[in-house]
SEDRENTOR-691323 format. One record per residue (C-alpha): residue number from 1; x, z, y. Coordinates in nm, 2 decimals, decimal comma, always signed. Layout:
<sites>
@i:NUM	x:X	z:Z	y:Y
...
</sites>
This chain:
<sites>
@i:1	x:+1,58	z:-2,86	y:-1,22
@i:2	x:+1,24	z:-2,74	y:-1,21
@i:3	x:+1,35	z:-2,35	y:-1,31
@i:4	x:+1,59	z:-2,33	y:-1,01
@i:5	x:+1,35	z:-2,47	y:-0,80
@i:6	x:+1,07	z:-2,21	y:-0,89
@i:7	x:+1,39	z:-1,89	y:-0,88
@i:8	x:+1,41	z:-2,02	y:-0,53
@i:9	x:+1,06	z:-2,06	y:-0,39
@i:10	x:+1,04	z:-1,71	y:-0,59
@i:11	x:+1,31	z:-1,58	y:-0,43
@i:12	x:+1,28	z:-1,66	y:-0,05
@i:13	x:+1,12	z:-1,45	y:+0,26
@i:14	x:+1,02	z:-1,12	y:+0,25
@i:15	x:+0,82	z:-0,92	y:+0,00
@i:16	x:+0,48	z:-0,89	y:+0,07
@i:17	x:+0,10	z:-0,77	y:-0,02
@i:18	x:-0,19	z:-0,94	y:+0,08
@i:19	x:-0,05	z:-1,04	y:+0,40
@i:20	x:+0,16	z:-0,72	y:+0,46
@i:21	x:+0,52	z:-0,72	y:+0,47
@i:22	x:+0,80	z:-0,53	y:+0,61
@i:23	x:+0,75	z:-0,79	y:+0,89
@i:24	x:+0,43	z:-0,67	y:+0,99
@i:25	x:+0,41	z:-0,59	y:+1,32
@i:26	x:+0,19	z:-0,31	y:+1,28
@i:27	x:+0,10	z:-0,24	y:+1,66
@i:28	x:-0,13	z:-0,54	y:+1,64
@i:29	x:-0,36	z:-0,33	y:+1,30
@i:30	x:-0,52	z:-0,20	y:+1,60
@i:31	x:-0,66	z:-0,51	y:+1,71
@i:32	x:-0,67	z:-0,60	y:+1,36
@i:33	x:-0,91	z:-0,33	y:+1,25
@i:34	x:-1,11	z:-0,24	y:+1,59
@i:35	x:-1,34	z:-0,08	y:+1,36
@i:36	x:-1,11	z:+0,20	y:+1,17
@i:37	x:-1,00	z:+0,48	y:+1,23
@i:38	x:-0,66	z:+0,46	y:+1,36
@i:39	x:-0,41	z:+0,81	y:+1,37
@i:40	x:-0,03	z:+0,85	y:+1,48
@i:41	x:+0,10	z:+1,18	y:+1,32
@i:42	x:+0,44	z:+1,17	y:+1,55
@i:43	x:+0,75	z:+1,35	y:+1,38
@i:44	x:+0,82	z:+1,65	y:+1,40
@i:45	x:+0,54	z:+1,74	y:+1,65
@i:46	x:+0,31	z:+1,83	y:+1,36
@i:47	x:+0,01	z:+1,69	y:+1,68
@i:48	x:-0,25	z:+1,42	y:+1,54
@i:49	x:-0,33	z:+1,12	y:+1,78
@i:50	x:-0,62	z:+0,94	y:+1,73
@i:51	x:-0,74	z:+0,64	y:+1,83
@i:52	x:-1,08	z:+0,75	y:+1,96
@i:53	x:-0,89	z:+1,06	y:+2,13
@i:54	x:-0,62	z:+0,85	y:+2,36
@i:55	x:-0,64	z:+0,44	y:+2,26
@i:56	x:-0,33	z:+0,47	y:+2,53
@i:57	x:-0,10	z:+0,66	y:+2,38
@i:58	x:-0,17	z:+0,56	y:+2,01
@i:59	x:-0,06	z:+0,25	y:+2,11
@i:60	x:+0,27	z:+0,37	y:+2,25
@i:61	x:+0,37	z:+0,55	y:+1,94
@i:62	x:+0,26	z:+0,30	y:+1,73
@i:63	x:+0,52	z:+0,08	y:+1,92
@i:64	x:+0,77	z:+0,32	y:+2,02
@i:65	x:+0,75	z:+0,64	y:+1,86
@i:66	x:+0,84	z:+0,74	y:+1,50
@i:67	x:+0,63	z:+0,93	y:+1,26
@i:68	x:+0,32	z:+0,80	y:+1,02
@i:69	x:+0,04	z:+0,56	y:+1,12
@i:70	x:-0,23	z:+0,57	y:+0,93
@i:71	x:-0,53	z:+0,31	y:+0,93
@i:72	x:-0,85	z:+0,42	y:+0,75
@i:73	x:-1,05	z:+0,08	y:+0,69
@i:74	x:-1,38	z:+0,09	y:+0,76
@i:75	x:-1,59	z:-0,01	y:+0,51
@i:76	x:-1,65	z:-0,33	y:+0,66
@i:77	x:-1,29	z:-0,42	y:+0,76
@i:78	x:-1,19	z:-0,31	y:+0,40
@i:79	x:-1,08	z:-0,64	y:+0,23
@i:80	x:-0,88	z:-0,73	y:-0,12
@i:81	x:-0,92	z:-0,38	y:-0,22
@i:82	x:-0,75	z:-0,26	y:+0,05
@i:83	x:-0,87	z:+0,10	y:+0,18
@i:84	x:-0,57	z:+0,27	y:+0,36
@i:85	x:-0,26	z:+0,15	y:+0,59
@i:86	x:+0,02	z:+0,41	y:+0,57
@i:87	x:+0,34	z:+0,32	y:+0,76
@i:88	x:+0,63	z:+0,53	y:+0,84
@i:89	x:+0,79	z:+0,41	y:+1,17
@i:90	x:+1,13	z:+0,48	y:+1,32
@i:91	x:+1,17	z:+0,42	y:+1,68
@i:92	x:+0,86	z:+0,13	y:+1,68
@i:93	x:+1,00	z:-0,01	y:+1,31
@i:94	x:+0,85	z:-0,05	y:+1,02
@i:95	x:+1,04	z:+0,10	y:+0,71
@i:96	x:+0,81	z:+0,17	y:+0,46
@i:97	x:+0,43	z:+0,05	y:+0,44
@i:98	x:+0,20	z:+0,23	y:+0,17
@i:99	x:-0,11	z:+0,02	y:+0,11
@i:100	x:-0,40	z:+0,27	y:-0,12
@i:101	x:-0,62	z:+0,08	y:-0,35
@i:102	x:-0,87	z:+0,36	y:-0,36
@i:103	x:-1,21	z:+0,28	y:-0,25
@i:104	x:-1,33	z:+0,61	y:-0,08
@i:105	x:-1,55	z:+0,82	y:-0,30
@i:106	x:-1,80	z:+0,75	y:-0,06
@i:107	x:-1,85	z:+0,42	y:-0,10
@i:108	x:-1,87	z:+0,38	y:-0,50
@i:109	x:-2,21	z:+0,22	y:-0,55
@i:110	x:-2,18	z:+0,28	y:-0,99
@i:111	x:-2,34	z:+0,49	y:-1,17
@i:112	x:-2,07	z:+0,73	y:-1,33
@i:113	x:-2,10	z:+1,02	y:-1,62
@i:114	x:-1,80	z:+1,21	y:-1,51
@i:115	x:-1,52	z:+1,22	y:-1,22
@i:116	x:-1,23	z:+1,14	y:-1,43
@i:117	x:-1,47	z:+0,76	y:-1,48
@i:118	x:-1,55	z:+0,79	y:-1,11
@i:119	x:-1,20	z:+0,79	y:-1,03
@i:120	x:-1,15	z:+0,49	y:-1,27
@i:121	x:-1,40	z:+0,29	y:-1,13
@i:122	x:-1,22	z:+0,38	y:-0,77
@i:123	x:-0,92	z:+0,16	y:-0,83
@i:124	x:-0,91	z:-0,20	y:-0,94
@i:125	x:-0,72	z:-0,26	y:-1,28
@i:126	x:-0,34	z:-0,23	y:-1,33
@i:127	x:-0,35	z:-0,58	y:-1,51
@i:128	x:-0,55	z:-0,75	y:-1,20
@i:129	x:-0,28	z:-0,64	y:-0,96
@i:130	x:-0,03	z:-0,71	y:-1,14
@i:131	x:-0,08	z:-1,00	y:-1,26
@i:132	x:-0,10	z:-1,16	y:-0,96
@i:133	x:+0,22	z:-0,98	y:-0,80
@i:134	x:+0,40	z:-1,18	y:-1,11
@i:135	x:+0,27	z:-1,46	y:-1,06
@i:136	x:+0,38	z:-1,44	y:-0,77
@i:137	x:+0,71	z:-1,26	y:-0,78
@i:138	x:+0,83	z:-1,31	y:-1,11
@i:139	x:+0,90	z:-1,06	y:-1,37
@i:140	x:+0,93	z:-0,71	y:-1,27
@i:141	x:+1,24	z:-0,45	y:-1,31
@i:142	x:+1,18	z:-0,21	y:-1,59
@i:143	x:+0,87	z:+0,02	y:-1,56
@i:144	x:+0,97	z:+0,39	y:-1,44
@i:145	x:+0,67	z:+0,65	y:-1,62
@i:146	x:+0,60	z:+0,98	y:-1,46
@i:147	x:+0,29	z:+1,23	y:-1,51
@i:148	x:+0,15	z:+1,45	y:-1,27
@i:149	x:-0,16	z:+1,62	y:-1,34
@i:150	x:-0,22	z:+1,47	y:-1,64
@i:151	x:-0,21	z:+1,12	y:-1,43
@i:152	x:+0,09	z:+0,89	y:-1,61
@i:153	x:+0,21	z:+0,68	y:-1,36
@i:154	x:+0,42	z:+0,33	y:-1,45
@i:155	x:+0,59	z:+0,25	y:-1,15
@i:156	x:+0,64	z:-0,14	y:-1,15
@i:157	x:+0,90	z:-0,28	y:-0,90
@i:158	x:+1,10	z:-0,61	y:-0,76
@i:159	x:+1,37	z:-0,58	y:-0,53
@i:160	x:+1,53	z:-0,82	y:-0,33
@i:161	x:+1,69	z:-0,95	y:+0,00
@i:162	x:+1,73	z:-0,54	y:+0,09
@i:163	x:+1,34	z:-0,50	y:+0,03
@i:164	x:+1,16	z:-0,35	y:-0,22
@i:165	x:+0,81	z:-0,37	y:-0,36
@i:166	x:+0,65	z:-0,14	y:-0,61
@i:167	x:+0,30	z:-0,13	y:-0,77
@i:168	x:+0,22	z:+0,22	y:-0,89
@i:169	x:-0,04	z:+0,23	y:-1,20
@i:170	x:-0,22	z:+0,52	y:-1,35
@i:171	x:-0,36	z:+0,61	y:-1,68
@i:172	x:-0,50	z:+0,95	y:-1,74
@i:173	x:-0,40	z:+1,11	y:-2,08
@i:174	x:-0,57	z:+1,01	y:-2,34
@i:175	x:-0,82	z:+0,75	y:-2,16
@i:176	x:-0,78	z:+0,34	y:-2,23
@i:177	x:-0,82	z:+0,26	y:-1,88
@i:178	x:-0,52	z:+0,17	y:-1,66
@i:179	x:-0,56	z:+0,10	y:-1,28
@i:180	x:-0,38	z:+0,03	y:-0,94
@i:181	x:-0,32	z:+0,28	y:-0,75
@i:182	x:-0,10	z:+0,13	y:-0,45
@i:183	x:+0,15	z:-0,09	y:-0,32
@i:184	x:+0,48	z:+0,02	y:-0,14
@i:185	x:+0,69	z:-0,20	y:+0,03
@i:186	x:+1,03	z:-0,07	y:+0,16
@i:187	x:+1,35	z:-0,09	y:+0,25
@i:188	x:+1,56	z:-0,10	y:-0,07
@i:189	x:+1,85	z:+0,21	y:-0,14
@i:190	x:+2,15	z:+0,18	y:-0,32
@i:191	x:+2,16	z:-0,22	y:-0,29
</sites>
């Protein structure tokens, strides 16, 4: 009895990241994060609005319009290694939220001999993230790999209820360290 139980409190409500979900209304990250710089890139004008430029009419498009918002957290509105809000909106909805993990360069307070450990040291580890996204989610699908630029990637994912979330993790050839890079959450294809 316990097992089906703990599928089912595993399996209900949407996916989510430190508070973010598919759910999020993401008009109120403005309030949220008074202190960050806040940008609408609206599609396929190619214009940038920022949030220090017109407050008025970021807030539209962030309800209404469809494009990317982007929220750059201030380092003191940065939380759970949380850095960078990137959300593709249709029409005023949500369909795909990219949360970075990468602390800006700027803020790295550790001493590092080169930039490939500076990087490192940019991202929490792979195990610390996921970890907890198992705990909490259960066991993931099978990892996808990739490399780019010498970066693997392991692309860990769950899917479920039409939603999808996936961890992306990097490892640069031939170092031991593996970190977090993001977290995506988004509608699920092919379902």
């Amino acid at each position: 009895m316990i097992v089906p139980l703990l599928f089912c409190l595993l399996a209900a409500g949407p996916l989510s990241y430190e508070g973010f979900s598919l759910a999020t209304g993401v008009a109120a990250l403005i309030d949220k994060y008074p202190g960050s710089a806040h940008e609408f890139w609206p599609k396929p004008s190619g214009e940038i609005v920022r949030s220090q430029d017109n407050a008025g009419r970021l807030r539209q498009l962030v309800k209404e319009g469809s494009g990317a918002y982007l929220v750059r957290l201030s380092a003191k509105e940065a939380h759970d290694h949380i850095y960078l809000l990137h959300a593709d909106l249709e029409n005023g909805s949500l369909e795909r939220l990219r949360i970075s993990l990468e602390m800006p360069a700027h803020l790295l307070t550790a001493r590092v001999r080169n930039g490939l450990e500076a990087f490192e040291k940019r991202h929490p580890p792979c195990s610390q993230v996921l970890d907890a996204l198992t705990g909490k989610l259960g066991q993931p699908a099978p990892v996808e790999t990739r490399t780019e630029e010498g970066l693997d990637h392991q692309l860990h994912s769950w899917t479920r209820n039409g939603e999808k979330l996936s961890l992306d993790c990097g490892q640069y050839v031939g170092r031991k360290v593996t970190f977090a890079l993001d977290v995506t959450l988004s509608k699920a294809t092919g379902h």
